[in-house]
VOGUPA-542269 format. One line per field, with one value per residue (C-alpha): residue number from 0; residue in three letters; z, x, y. Coordinates in steps of 0.2 Angstrom, whole numbers, plus 5000, padded with zeros to 4 digits. Example, Ala and Ser with C-alpha at 12.3 -4.5 7.8 and 13.67 -1.06 7.14 Angstrom:
2
i = c(0;1) $
aa = c(ALA;SER) $
zz = c(5039;5036) $
xx = c(5062;5068) $
yy = c(4978;4995) $
//
This chain:
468
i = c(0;1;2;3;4;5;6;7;8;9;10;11;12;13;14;15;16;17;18;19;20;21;22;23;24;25;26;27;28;29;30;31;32;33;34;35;36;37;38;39;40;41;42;43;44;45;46;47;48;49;50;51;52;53;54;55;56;57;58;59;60;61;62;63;64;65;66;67;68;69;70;71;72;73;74;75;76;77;78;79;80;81;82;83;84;85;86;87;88;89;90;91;92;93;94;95;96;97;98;99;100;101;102;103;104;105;106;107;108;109;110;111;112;113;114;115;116;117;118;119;120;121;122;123;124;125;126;127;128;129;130;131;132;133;134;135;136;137;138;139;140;141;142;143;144;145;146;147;148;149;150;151;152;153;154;155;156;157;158;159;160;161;162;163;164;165;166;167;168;169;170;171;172;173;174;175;176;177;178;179;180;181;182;183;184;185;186;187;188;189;190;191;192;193;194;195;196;197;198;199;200;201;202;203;204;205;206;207;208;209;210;211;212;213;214;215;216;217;218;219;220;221;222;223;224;225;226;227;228;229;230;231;232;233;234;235;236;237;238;239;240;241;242;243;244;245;246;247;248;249;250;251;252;253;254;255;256;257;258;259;260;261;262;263;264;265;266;267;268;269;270;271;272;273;274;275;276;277;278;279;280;281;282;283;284;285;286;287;288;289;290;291;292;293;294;295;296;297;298;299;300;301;302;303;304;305;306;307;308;309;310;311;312;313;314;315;316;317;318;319;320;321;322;323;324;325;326;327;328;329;330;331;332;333;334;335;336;337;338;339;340;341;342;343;344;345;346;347;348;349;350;351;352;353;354;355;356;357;358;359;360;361;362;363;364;365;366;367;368;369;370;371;372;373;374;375;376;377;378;379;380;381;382;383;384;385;386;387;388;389;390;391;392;393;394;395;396;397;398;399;400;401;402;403;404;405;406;407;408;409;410;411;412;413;414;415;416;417;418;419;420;421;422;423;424;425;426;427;428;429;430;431;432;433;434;435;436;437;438;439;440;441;442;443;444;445;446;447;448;449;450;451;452;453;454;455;456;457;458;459;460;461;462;463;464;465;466;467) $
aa = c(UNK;UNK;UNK;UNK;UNK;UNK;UNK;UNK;UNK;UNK;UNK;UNK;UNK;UNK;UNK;UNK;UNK;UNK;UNK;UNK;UNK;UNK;UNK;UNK;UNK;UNK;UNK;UNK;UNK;UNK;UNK;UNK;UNK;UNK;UNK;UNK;UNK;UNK;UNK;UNK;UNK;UNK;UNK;UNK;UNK;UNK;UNK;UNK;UNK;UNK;UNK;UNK;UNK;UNK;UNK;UNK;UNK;UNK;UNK;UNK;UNK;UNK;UNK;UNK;UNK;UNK;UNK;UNK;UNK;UNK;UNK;UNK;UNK;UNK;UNK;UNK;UNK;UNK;UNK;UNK;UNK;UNK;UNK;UNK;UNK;UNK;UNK;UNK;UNK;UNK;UNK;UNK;UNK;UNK;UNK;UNK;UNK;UNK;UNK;UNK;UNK;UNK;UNK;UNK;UNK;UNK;UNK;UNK;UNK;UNK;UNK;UNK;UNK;UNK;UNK;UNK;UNK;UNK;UNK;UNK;UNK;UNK;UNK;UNK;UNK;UNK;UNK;UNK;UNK;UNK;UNK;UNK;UNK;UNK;UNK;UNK;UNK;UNK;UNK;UNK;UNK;UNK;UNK;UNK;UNK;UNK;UNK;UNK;UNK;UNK;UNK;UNK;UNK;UNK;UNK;UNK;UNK;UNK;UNK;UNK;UNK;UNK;UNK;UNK;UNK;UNK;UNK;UNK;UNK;UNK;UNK;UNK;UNK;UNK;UNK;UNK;UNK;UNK;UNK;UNK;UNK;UNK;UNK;UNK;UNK;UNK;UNK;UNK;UNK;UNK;UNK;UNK;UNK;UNK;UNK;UNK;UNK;UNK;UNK;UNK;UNK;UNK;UNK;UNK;UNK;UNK;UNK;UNK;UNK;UNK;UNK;UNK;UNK;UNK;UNK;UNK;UNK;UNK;UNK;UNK;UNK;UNK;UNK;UNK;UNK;UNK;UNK;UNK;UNK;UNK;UNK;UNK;UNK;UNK;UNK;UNK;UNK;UNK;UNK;UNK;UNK;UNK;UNK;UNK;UNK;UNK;UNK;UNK;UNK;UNK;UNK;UNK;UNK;UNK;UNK;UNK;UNK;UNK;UNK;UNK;UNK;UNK;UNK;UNK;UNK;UNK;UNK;UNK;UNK;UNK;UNK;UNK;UNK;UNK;UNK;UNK;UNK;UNK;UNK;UNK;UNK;UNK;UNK;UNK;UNK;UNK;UNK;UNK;UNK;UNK;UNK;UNK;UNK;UNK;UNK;UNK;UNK;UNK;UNK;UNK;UNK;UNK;UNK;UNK;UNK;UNK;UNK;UNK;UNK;UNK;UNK;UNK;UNK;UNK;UNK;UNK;UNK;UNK;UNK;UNK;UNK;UNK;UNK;UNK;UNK;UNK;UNK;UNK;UNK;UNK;UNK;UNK;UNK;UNK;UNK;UNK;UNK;UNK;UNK;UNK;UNK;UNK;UNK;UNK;UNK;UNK;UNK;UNK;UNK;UNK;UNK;UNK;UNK;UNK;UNK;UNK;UNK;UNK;UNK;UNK;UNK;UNK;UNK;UNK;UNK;UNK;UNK;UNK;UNK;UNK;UNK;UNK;UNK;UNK;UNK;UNK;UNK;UNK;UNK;UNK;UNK;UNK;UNK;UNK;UNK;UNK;UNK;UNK;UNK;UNK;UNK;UNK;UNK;UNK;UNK;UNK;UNK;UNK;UNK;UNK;UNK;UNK;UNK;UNK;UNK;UNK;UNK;UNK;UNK;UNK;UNK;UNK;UNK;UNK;UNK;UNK;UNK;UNK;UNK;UNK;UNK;UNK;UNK;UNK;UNK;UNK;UNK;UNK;UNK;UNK;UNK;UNK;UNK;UNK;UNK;UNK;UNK;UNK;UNK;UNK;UNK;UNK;UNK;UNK;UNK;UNK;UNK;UNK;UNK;UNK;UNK;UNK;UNK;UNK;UNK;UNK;UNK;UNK;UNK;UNK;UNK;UNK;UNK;UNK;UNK;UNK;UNK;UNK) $
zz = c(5213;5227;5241;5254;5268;5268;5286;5279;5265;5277;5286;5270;5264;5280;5279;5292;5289;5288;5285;5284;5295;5293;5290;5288;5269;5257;5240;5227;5210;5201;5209;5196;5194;5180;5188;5174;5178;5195;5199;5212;5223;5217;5224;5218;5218;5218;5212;5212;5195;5187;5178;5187;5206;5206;5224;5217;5209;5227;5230;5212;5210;5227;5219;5208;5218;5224;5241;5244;5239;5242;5245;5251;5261;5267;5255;5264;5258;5265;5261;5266;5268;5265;5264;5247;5233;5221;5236;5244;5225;5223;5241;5238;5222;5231;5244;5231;5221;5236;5239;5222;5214;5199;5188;5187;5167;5164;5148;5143;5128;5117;5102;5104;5122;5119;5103;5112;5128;5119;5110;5127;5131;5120;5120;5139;5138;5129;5145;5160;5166;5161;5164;5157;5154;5144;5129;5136;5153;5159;5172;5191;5191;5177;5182;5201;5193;5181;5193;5205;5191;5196;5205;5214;5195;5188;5185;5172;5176;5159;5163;5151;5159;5154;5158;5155;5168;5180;5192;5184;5182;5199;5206;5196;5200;5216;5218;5206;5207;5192;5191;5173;5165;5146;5138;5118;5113;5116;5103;5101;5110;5123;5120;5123;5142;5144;5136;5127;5123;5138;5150;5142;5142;5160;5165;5154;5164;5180;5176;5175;5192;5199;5195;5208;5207;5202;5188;5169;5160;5142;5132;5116;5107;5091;5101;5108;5124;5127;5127;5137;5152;5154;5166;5177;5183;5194;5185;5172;5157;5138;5122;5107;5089;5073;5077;5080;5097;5100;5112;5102;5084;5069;5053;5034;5039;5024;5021;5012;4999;5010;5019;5034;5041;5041;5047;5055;5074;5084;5102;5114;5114;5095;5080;5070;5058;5061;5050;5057;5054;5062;5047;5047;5046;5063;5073;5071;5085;5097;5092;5097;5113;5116;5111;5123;5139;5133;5132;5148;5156;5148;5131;5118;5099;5093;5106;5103;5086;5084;5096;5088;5071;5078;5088;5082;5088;5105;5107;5094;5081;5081;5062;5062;5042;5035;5017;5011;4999;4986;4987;4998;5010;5025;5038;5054;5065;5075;5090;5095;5083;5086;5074;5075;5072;5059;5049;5054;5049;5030;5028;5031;5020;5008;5009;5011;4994;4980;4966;4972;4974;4993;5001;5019;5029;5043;5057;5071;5082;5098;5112;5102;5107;5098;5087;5081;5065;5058;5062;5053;5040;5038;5038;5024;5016;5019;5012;4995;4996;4998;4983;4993;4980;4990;5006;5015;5028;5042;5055;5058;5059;5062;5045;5037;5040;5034;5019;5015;5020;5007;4991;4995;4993;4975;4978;4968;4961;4968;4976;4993;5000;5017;5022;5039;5049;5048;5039;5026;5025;5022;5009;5000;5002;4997;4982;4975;4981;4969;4973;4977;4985;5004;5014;5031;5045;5058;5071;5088;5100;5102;5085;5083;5066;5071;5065;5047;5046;5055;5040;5027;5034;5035;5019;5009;5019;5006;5021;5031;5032;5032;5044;5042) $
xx = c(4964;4954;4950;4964;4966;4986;4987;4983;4993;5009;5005;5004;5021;5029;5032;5031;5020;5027;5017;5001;4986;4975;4979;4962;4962;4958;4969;4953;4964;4978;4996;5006;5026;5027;5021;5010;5000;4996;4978;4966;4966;4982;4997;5013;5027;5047;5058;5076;5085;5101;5094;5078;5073;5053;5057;5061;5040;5035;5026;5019;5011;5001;4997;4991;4980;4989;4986;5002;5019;5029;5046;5061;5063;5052;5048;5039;5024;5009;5022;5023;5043;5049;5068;5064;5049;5050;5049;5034;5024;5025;5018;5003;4998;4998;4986;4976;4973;4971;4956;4950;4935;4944;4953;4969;4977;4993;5006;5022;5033;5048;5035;5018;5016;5008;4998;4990;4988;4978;4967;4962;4957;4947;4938;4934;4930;4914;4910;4916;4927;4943;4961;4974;4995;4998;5008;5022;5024;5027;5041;5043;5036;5024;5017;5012;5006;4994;4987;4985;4974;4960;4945;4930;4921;4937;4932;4945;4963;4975;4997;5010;5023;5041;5057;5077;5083;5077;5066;5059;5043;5040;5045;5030;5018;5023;5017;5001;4997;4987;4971;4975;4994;4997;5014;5016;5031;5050;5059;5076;5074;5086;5094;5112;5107;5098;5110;5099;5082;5084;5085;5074;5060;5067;5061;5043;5038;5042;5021;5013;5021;5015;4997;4985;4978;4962;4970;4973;4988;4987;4999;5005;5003;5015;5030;5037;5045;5031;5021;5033;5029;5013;5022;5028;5009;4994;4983;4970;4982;4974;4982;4979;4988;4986;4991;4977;4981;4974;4960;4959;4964;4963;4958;4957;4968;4970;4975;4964;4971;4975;4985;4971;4972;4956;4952;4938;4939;4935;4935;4928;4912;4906;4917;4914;4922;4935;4942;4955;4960;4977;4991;5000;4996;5007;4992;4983;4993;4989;4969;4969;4979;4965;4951;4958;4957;4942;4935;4941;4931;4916;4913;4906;4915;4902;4906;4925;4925;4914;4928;4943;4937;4933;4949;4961;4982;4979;4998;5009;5022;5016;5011;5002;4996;4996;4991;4998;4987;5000;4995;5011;5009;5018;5020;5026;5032;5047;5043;5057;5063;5067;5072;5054;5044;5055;5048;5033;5033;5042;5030;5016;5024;5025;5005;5000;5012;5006;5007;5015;5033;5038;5051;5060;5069;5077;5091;5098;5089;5098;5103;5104;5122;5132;5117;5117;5127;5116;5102;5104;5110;5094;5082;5091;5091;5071;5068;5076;5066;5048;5052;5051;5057;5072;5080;5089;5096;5100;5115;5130;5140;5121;5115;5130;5126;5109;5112;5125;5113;5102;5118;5122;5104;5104;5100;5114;5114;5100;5090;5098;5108;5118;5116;5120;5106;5090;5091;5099;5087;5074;5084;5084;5065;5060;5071;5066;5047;5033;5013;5009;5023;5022;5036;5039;5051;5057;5071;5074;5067;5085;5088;5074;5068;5050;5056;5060;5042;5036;5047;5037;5020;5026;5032;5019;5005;4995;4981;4974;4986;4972;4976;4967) $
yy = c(4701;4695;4708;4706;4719;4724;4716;4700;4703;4703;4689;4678;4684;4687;4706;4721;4735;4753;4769;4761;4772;4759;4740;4733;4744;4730;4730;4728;4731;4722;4717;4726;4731;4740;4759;4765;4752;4757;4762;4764;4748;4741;4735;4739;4726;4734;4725;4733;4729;4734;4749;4753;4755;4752;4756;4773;4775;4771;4790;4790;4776;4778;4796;4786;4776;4761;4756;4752;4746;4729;4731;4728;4745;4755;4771;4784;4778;4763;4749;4731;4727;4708;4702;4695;4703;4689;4674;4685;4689;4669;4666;4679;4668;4651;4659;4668;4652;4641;4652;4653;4640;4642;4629;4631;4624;4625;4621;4618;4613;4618;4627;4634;4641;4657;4652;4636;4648;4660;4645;4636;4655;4657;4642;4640;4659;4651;4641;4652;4670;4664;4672;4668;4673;4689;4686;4674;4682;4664;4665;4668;4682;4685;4667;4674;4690;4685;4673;4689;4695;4683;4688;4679;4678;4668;4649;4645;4649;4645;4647;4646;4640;4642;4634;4637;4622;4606;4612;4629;4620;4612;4630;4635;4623;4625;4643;4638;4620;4613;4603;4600;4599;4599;4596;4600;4594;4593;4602;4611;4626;4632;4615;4625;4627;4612;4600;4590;4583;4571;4584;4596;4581;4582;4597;4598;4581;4590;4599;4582;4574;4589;4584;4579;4559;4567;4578;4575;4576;4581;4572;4576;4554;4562;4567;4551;4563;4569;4552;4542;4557;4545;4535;4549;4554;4547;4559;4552;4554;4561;4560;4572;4574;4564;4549;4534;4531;4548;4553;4571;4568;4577;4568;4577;4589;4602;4617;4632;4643;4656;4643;4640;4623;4613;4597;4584;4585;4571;4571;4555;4566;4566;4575;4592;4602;4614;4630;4641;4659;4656;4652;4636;4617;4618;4626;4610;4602;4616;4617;4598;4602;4615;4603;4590;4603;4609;4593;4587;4601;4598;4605;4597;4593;4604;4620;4616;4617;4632;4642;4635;4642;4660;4661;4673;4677;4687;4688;4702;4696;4677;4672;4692;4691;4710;4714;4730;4742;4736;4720;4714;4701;4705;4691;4695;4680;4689;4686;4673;4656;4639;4624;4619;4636;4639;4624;4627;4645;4643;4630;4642;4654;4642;4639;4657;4661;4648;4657;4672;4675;4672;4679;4673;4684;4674;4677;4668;4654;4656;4647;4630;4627;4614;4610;4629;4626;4611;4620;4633;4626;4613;4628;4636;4621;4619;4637;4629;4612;4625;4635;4649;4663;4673;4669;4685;4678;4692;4696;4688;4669;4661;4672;4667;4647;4649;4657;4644;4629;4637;4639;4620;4614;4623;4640;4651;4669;4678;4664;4669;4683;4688;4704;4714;4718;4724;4740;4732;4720;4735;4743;4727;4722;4742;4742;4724;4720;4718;4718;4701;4695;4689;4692;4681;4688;4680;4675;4673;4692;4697;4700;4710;4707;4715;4731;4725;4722;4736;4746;4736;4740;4757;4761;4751;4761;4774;4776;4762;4746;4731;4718;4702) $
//
């Protein structure tokens, strides 16, 4: 963060100081609230949950070295005590990035948050100090905090933000308020609580009206959502994807053998040539996303292609390709599922595995609502169409409709199975894997399905595991 002394901490978030000798000590270190975290120059935030107190870390982590502790209490310890921590983290942001020079990006969409986060990232890191959202910390308060991470040195500042209702992302840009806004595409995802496409188009728009007249939206020209949002912005608006309206596009796109995607990239400043080492024909709509930011901040085709075909995943259980010493292929995408990375993912599986036998082992997409059971049942349905070799669907009613998608598209005997939970779905995979095979796991985060491949790395390791 930015030096701040903790009496001008209080006075930005409203707060009363207690316990503090001296309130002209500046916090130098990173606004934290997870207590290991805490070191010298830090400030610790306490929020009071259903389990845990951070409260209750209050003397450790000043041991520890943080200046002092925001709160809703005092602690016995230098603290800055407000009526409400979340409402007094968010205000500390806005005033940290009203004082920064840095550019502030942000994104949104149903599919391809974190992945497209971590490409933009990457890229601008090739032009300037860049921050950006850990993982998908992209909520009230991982937004604030990683934008707390800042310092005087940041020049780019990329957030992913997320949304479960109207008005979660004008509360967001409200605390952080972008130069430059980029909406991916309207999907499925938490279409249960949202109510529909309409209203989750809704929401996503709510980033580019918060865009100044001298901003840019980025706008996705394949996702007709996303497109129509053109009309709900004073900002200069850019269109990427495939399509020929597109201001980024991608022609020749292709994927390698190892099921890389490839393709021509053409930007308004010139076109180059771009190989990936992410996996999936779906990353190609988030490289164009990143190209087009990228762009818009000065690079040239030549500079954006060169980072897009070094970048790697930055964020854990997202397409994470693992080759056993056996020769098995372990693909680890569990991280959460939707409809739409759920096709995108069997589709990779179905590149990375040509002649191998694949294996997918799926379980529920959650939050989908009424839509739930015809979801479902179209991926398993899907699996069949890709060829892939064995479908072993995992957990309960939502397993159940995949698995019976897959039987009505054709896939009888041993082409698919139910089983269930996770172990099982080990015992399986241990007893009937073969060096070669490549085996993608994935569902939505509460179902857990990280350990299933974890167990597969596990027991297939004679050594070293290689990742690649």
């Amino acid at each position: 963060m930015i030096a701040l002394s903790l009496a001008e901490i209080a006075e930005v978030v409203g707060g009363q100081t207690h316990d503090i000798p001296d309130p002209t000590v500046q916090v130098t270190g990173p606004v934290v609230r997870d207590s290991r975290e805490a070191g010298p120059g830090s400030l610790f935030v306490a929020f009071a949950g259903e389990r845990v107190d951070g409260h209750d870390f209050a003397a450790a982590v000043v041991e520890a070295g943080a200046v002092a502790v925001l709160g809703t209490r005092p602690v016995g310890v230098p603290a800055i005590v407000v009526d409400d921590v979340q409402a007094a983290l968010g205000a500390l942001a806005r005033h940290v990035v009203r004082r920064l020079g840095a550019t502030l990006v942000a994104l949104t969409g149903s599919a391809g948050k974190t992945s497209t986060k971590d490409l933009i990232a990457q890229v601008l890191q090739r032009k300037a100090p860049t921050v950006f959202t850990p993982g998908s910390l992209n909520n009230e308060i991982g937004l604030p905090l990683t934008a707390l991470s800042a310092t005087e040195e940041t020049r780019f500042l990329v957030l992913e933000m997320g949304a479960r209702g109207i008005g979660h992302i004008s509360y967001l840009t409200g605390l952080t308020p972008p130069k430059i806004g980029l909406v991916l595409n309207v999907g499925s995802a938490h279409i249960g609580e949202f109510g529909g496409r309409e209203q989750i188009a809704q929401a996503k728009g709510e980033l580019v009206e918060s865009l100044p007249e001298d901003g840019t939206a980025v706008l996705n020209a394949d996702d007709p959502y996303v497109r129509a949002m053109a009309s709900r912005t004073k900002a200069k608006v850019i269109f990427f994807g495939e399509s020929d309206e597109a201001d980024v596009r991608a022609e020749n796109v292709r994927l390698t053998d190892t099921g890389q995607p490839a393709f021509r990239l053409h930007t308004p400043s010139g076109a180059s040539d771009v190989t990936m080492r992410l996996y999936g024909e779906h990353h190609v709509s988030n490289a164009l996303a990143a190209a087009a930011v990228a762009h818009e901040l000065g690079m040239s085709a030549d500079e954006i292609a060169v980072a897009l075909s070094d970048a790697g995943s930055l964020s854990r259980w997202r397409m994470e390709v693992t080759e056993r010493p056996d020769g098995v292929t372990v693909v680890n995408d569990a991280y959460n599922a939707n409809p739409e990375s759920m096709r995108a993912a069997l589709r990779a599986l179905a590149a990375i595995g040509k002649g191998r036998r694949t294996w997918a082992v799926l379980g529920k997409m959650a939050e989908l609502g009424d839509e739930a059971l015809a979801e479902h049942d179209a991926v398993g349905r899907l699996a069949v169409r890709l060829n892939v070799s064995k479908l072993v669907a995992v957990g309960g009613r939502e397993a159940a409709w995949l698995q019976l998608g897959a039987y009505n598209e054709g896939s009888w005997g041993e082409e698919s199975v139910h089983v269930s939970d996770a172990q099982a779905a080990v015992d399986l995979l241990r007893s009937e894997l073969r060096p070669g095979d490549v085996v993608l796991v994935k569902a939505s985060r509460s179902v857990g399905l990280e350990s299933v491949a974890q167990a597969l790395l596990e027991s297939g390791a004679e050594g070293e595991v290689s990742a690649r």
